[in-house]
C-alpha positions as CSV (number, residue, x, y, z in Angstrom):
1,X,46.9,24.1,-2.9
2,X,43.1,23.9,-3.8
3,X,41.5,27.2,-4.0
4,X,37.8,28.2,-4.6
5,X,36.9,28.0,-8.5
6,X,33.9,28.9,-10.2
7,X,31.5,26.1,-12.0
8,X,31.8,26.5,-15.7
9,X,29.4,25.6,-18.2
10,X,30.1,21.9,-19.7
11,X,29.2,20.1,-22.6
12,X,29.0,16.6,-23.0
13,X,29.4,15.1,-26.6
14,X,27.6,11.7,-25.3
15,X,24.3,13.3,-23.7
16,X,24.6,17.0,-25.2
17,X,24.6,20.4,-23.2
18,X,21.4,19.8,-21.2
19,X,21.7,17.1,-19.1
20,X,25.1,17.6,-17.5
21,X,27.1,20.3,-15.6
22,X,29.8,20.5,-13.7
23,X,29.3,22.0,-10.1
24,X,32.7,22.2,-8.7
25,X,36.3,21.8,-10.2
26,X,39.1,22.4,-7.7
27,X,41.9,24.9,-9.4
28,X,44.8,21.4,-9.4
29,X,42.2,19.9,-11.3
30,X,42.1,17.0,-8.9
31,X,38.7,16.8,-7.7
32,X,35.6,17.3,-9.9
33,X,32.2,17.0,-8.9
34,X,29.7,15.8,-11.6
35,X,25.9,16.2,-11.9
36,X,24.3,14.0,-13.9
37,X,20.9,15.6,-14.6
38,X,18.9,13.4,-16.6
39,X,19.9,10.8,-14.3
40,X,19.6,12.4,-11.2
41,X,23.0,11.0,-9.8
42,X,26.5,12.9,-8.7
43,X,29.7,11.8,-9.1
44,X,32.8,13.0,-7.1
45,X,35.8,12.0,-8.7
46,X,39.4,12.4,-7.5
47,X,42.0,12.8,-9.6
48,X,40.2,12.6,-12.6
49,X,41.4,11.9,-16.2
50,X,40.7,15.1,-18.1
51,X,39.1,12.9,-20.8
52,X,36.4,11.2,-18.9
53,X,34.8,14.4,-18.0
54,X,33.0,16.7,-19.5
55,X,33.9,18.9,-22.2
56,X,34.2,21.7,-20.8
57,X,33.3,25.1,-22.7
58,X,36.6,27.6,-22.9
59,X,34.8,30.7,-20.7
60,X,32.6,31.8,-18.3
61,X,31.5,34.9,-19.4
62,X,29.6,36.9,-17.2
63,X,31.0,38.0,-14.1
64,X,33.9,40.0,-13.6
65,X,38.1,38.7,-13.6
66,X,38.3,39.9,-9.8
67,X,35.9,37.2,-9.2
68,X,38.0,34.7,-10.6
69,X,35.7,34.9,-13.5
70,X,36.6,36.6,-17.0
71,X,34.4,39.5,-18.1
72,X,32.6,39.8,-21.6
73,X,34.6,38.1,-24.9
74,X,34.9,40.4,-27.5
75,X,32.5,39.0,-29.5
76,X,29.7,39.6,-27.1
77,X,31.2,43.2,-26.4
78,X,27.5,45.4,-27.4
79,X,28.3,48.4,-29.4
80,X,26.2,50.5,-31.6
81,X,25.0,54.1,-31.6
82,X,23.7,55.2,-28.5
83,X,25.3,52.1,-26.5
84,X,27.0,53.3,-23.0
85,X,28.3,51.8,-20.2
86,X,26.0,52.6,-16.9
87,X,28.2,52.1,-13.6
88,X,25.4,51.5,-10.8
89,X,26.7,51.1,-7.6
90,X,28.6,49.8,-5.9
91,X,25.2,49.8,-3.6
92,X,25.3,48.1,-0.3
93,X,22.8,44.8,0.1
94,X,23.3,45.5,4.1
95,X,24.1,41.4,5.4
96,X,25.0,40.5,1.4
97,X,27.7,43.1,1.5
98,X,28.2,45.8,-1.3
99,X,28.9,45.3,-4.9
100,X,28.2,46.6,-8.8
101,X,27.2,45.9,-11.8
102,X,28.2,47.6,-15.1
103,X,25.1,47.3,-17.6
104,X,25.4,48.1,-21.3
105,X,22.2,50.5,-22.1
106,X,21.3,52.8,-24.6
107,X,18.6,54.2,-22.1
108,X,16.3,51.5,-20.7
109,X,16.8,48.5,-22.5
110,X,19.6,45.9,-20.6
111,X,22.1,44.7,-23.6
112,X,24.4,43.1,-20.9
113,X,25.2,42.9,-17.3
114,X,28.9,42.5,-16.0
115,X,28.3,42.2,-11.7
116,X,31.5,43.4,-9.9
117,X,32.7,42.1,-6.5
118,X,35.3,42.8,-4.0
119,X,34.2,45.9,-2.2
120,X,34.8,44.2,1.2
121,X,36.8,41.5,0.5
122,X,37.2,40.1,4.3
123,X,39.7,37.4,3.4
124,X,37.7,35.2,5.6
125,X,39.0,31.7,3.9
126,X,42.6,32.4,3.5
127,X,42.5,33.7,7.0
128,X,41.4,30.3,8.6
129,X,44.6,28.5,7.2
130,X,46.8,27.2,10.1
131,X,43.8,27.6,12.3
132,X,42.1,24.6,14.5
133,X,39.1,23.2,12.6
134,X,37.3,24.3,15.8
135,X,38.6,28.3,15.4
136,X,38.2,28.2,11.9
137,X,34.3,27.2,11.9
138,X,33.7,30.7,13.9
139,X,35.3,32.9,11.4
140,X,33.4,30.4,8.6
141,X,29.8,30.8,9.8
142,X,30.2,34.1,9.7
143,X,31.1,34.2,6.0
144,X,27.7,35.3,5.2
145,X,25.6,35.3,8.0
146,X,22.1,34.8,6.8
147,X,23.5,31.3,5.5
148,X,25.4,30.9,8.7
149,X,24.0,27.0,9.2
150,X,25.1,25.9,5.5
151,X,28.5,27.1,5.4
152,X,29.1,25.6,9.1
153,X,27.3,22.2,8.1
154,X,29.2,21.8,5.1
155,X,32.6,22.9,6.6
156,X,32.3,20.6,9.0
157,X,31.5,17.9,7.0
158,X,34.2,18.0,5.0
159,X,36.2,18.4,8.0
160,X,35.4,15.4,9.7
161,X,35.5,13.4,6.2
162,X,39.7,15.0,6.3
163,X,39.6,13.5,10.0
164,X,37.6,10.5,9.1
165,X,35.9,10.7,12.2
166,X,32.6,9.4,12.9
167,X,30.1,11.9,13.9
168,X,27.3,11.8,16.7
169,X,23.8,11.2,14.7
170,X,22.9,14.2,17.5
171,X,25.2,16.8,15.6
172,X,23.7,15.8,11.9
173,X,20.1,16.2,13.3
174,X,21.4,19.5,15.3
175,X,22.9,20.5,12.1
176,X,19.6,19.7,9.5
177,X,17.0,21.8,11.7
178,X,19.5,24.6,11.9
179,X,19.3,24.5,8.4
180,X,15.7,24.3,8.0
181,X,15.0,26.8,9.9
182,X,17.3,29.3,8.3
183,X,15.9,28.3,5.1
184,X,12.9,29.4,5.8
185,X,13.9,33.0,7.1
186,X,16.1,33.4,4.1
187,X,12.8,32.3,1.8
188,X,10.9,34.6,3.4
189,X,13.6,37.5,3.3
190,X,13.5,37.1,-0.5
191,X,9.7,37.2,-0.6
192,X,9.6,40.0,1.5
193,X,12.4,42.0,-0.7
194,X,10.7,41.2,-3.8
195,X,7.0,42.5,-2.4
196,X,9.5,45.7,-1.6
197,X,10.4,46.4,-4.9
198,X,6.8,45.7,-6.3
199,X,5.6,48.6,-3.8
200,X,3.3,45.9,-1.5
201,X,3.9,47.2,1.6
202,X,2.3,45.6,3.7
203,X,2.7,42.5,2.3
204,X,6.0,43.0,2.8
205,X,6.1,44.5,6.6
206,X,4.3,40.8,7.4
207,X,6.2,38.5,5.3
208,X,9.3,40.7,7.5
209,X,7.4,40.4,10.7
210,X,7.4,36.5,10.2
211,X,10.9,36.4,9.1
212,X,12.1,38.0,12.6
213,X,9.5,35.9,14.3
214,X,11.4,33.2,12.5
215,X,14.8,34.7,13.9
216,X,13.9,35.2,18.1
217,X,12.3,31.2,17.5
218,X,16.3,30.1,16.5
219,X,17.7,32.4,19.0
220,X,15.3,30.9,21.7
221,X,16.4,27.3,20.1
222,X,20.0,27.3,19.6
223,X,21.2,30.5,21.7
224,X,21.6,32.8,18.8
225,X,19.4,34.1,16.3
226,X,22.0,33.9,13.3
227,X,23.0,30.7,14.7
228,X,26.5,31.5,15.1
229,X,28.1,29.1,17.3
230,X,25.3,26.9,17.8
231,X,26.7,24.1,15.0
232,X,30.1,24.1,17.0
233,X,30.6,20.7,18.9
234,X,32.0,22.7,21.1
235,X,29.3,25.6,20.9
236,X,26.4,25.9,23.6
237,X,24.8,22.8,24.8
238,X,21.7,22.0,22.5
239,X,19.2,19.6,25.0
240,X,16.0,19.5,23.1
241,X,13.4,17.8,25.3
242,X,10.4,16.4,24.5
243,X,8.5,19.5,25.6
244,X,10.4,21.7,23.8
245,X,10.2,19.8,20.8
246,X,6.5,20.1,20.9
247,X,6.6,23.8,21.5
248,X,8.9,24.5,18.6
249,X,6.9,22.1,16.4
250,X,3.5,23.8,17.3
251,X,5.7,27.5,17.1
252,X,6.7,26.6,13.2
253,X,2.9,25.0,12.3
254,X,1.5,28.2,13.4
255,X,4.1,30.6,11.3
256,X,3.4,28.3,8.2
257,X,-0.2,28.6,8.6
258,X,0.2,32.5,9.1
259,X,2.7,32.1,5.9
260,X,0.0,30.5,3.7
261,X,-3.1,32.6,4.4
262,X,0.2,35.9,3.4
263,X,0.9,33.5,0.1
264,X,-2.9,33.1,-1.2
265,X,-2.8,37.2,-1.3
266,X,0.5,37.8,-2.7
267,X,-0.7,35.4,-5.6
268,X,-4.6,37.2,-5.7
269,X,-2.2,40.9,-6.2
270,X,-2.2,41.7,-10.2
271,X,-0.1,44.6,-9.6
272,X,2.7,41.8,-8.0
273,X,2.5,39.1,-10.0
274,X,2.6,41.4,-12.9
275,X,6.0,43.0,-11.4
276,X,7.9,39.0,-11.7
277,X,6.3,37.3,-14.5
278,X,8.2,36.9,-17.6
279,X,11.7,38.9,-15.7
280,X,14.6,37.8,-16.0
281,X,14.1,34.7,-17.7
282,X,16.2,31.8,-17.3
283,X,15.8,28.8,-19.5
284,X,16.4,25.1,-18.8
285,X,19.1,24.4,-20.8
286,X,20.5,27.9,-19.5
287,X,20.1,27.0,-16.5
288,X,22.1,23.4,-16.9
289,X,24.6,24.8,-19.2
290,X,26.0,27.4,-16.9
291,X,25.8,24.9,-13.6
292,X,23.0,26.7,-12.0
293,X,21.9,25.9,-8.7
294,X,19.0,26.1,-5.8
295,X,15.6,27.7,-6.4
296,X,17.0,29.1,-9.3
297,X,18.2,25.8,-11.4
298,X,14.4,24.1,-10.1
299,X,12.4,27.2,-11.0
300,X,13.8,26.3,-14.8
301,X,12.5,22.7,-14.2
302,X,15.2,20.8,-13.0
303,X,14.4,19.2,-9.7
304,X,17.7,18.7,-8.4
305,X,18.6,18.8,-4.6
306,X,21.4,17.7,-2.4
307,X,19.3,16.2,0.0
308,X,17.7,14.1,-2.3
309,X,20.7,13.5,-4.9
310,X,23.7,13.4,-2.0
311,X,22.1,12.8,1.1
312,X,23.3,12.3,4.6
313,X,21.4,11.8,8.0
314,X,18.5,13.0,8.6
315,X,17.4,13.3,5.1
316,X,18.5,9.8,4.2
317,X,15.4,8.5,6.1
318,X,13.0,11.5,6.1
319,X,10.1,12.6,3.0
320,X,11.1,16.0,1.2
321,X,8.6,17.1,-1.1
322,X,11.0,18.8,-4.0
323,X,8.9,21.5,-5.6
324,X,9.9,22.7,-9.2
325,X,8.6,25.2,-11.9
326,X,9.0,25.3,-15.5
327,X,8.8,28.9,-16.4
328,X,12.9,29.8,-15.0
329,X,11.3,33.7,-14.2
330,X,11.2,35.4,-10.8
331,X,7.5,34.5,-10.1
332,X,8.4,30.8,-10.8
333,X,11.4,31.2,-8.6
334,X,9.4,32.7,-5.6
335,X,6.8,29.8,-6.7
336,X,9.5,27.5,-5.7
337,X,10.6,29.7,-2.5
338,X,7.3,29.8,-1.1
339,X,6.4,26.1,-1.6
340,X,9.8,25.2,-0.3
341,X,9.1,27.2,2.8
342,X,5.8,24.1,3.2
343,X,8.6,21.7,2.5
344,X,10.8,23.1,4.9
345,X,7.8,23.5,8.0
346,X,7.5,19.5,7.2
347,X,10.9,18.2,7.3
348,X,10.9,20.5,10.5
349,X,7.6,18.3,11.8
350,X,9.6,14.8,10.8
351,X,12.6,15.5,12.7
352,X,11.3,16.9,15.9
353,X,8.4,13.9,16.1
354,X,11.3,11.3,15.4
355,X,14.5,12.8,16.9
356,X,16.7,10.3,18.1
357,X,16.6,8.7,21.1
358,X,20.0,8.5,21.5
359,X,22.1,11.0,20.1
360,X,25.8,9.7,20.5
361,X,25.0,6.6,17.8
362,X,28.5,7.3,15.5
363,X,27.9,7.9,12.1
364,X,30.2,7.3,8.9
365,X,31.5,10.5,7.6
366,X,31.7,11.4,4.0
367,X,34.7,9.7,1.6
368,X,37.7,11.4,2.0
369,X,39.3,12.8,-0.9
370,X,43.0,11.7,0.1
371,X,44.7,11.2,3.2
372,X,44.0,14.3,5.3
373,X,42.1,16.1,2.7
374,X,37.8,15.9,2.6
375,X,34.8,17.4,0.8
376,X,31.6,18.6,2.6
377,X,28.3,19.6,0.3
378,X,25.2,21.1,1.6
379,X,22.2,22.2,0.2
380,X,22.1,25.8,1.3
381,X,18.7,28.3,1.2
382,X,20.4,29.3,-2.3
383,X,21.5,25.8,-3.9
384,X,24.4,23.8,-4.0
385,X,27.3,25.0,-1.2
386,X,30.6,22.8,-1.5
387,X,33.9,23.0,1.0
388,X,36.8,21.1,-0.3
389,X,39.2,21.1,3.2
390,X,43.1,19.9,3.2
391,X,44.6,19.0,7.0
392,X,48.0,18.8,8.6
393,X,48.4,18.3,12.3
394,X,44.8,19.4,13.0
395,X,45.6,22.4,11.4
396,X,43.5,23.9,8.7
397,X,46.2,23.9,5.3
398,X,43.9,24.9,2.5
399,X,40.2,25.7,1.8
400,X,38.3,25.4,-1.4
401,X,34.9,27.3,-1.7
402,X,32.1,27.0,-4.7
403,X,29.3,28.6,-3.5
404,X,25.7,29.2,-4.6
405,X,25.8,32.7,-5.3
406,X,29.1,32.3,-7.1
407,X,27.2,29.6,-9.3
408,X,23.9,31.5,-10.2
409,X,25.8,35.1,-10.7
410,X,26.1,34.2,-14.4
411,X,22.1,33.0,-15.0
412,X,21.4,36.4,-13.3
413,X,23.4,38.7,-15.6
414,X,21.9,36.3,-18.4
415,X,18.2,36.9,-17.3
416,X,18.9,40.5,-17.1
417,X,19.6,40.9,-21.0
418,X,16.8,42.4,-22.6
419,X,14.9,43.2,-20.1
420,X,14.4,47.2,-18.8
421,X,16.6,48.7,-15.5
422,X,13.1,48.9,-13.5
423,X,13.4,44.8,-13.7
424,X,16.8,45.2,-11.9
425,X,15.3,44.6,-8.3
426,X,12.6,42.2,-8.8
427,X,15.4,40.0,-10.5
428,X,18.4,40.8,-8.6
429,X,16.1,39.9,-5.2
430,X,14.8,36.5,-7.1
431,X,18.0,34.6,-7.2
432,X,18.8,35.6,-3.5
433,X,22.6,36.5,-4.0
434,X,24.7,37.1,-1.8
435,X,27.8,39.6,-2.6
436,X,29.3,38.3,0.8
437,X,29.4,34.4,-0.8
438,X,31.8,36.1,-3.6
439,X,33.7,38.0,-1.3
440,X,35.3,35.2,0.6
């Protein structure tokens, strides 16, 4: 059976370690999915031939075994006089869940980071096996719940590729503006986090006041403000009239005009921008080589996003402007946060002005991998969320899981190197991880 793998890093001999990495490899090595950087194209392939991928590098280094993921090799091991290993945590991340990290100090400095997971391990995937697709998307959206409308979307997707069963445009328009939406509360919860740890107060209690504002607007919209059941086709009716839509349009223009005026002060505050620049660095080709994802692979100047790379309806026909930074730091990943929250408020705009007029129009689901057996991908507040979905009977058989945090834990214990422990929250609060995504 497929089970959730991490990404590891991958070489290519043809194109060389920066333009290709592999996002997703399912653990019977039958499905692979491929992005081509430099190109700007993905490739699934199913049962590939180990030789036309990738080379891939023999570890992934920096997260713990528990995770699936071995710890530090030897020859990385830091040692010297004065060298101990600090045990901080585990701390609970209150949604995120709890976790810890071992750091390797010899008082300030960060020689390397090791992240351990599995504090509350709620089973959550292996407990939907046998389940009705239907059950099992409850117990799924709730998987971490601030990402609630990406792990549904993309379970669903790759449950109706299994099915090969068209799918009402309605649902995939339903399903985009959920996701906008809780994109831009989870941008704004990192902003608000980081302005936290920087000690701007009340920049932080306003960028928080807009984030719930942003919460009781998706409650009043799809019946629950972490949108749990509101993706289900069998979840509360979802009627958005014409008047509605123009309330919730002129709702979001006036929380990203309130969101802007915030921005233009964050970015006039020495003190804050001080706090992010140069921390936590993550190069480009650090960032490709280790299959980085989301704010954090296009804050390293990589403007790669699934719905522009592997698009389905809505975005197929809709403009997204892709924002990306070249400095791979936490101010250029917040850069990239806040101007994706702009993006976000626009997409929002498009769909509402051109929703469809008639819902129930079929559409094609995505390829299926084999006969009862499809892949769903969605580009989640954090990057790059995959589902990889086996069916018997209607019945749920086996679930395979690559998510975003999983991918960009390694470029966060990377960043961390060399920097000092009072970096630890400006960085940790930059990639937006999410101990619950590890935790499955």
């Amino acid at each position: 059976m497929p089970r959730a793998t991490a990404g590891p890093p991958v070489e290519s001999a043809a194109r060389g370690p920066s333009e290709v990495a592999l996002a997703y490899l399912a653990s019977d090595g039958r499905v692979a999915i491929v992005n081509d950087y430099g190109s700007g194209r993905s490739e699934a392939r199913w049962d590939p031939d180990p030789a036309s991928l990738p080379e891939v590098a023999s570890a992934w280094r920096a997260s713990p075994a528990r995770t699936g993921v071995g710890p530090l090799d030897a020859e990385e091991a830091v040692e010297g006089y004065g060298v101990f290993t600090f045990p901080y945590g585990p701390i609970s991340m209150g949604v995120p869940e709890s976790g810890r990290f071992d750091l390797r100090t010899y008082g300030e400095r960060i020689l390397a980071l090791t992240p351990f997971v599995g504090y509350k391990s709620r089973r959550i995937v292996a407990s939907v096996v046998g389940q009705r697709p239907e059950d099992a998307a409850l117990r799924i959206e709730r998987l971490a719940g601030n990402f609630a409308a990406a792990h549904a979307s993309a379970f669903l997707a790759a449950v109706e590729s299994a099915r090969r069963s068209a799918v009402p445009r309605g649902e995939l328009w339903v399903r985009a503006l959920a996701q906008e939406l809780q994109r831009i509360y989870n941008h704004l919860h990192v902003i608000a986090r980081v302005a936290e740890a920087a000690s701007q107060n009340v920049g932080a209690a306003q960028t928080h006041a807009l984030a719930e504002e942003l919460l009781r607007l998706e409650g009043s919209v799809f019946g629950h403000r972490w949108l749990f059941g509101a993706l289900l086709p069998e979840g509360p009716a979802r009627r958005l009239e014409r008047s509605q839509r123009r309330e919730l349009a002129v709702r979001c223009g006036e929380l990203s005009d309130r969101f802007d005026r915030l921005w233009e002060l964050f970015l006039e505050s020495r003190t804050f921008i001080d706090r992010i620049q140069s921390t936590a660095p993550v190069p480009r080709d650090l960032a490709v080589r280790w299959g980085g994802v989301g704010p954090t692979l296009r804050a390293s100047g990589v403007p790669w996003d699934d719905r522009l790379r592997v698009p389905v309806a809505p975005y197929t026909d809709l403009f997204l402007d892709l924002p990306h930074e070249s400095g791979g730091d936490a101010l250029a990943r917040l850069l990239v946060r806040a101007h994706e929250i702009r993006a976000s408020h626009l997409l929002v705009e498009q769909m509402l002005d051109r929703w469809p007029g008639d819902p129930s129009v079929p559409e094609d689901p995505g390829p299926a991998i084999a006969p009862g057996r499809g892949l769903g991908r969605v580009e989640s507040p954090s990057g790059d969320l995959v589902y990889d979905v086996s069916m018997e009977d209607d019945r749920i058989v086996a679930v395979g899981l690559r998510t975003a945090s999983r991918a960009n834990f390694p470029l966060f214990a990377r960043g961390l190197r060399d920097g000092v422990f009072t970096d630890f929250h400006f960085a940790w609060e930059s990639f937006g991880l999410v101990f619950a995504e590890v935790d499955a």
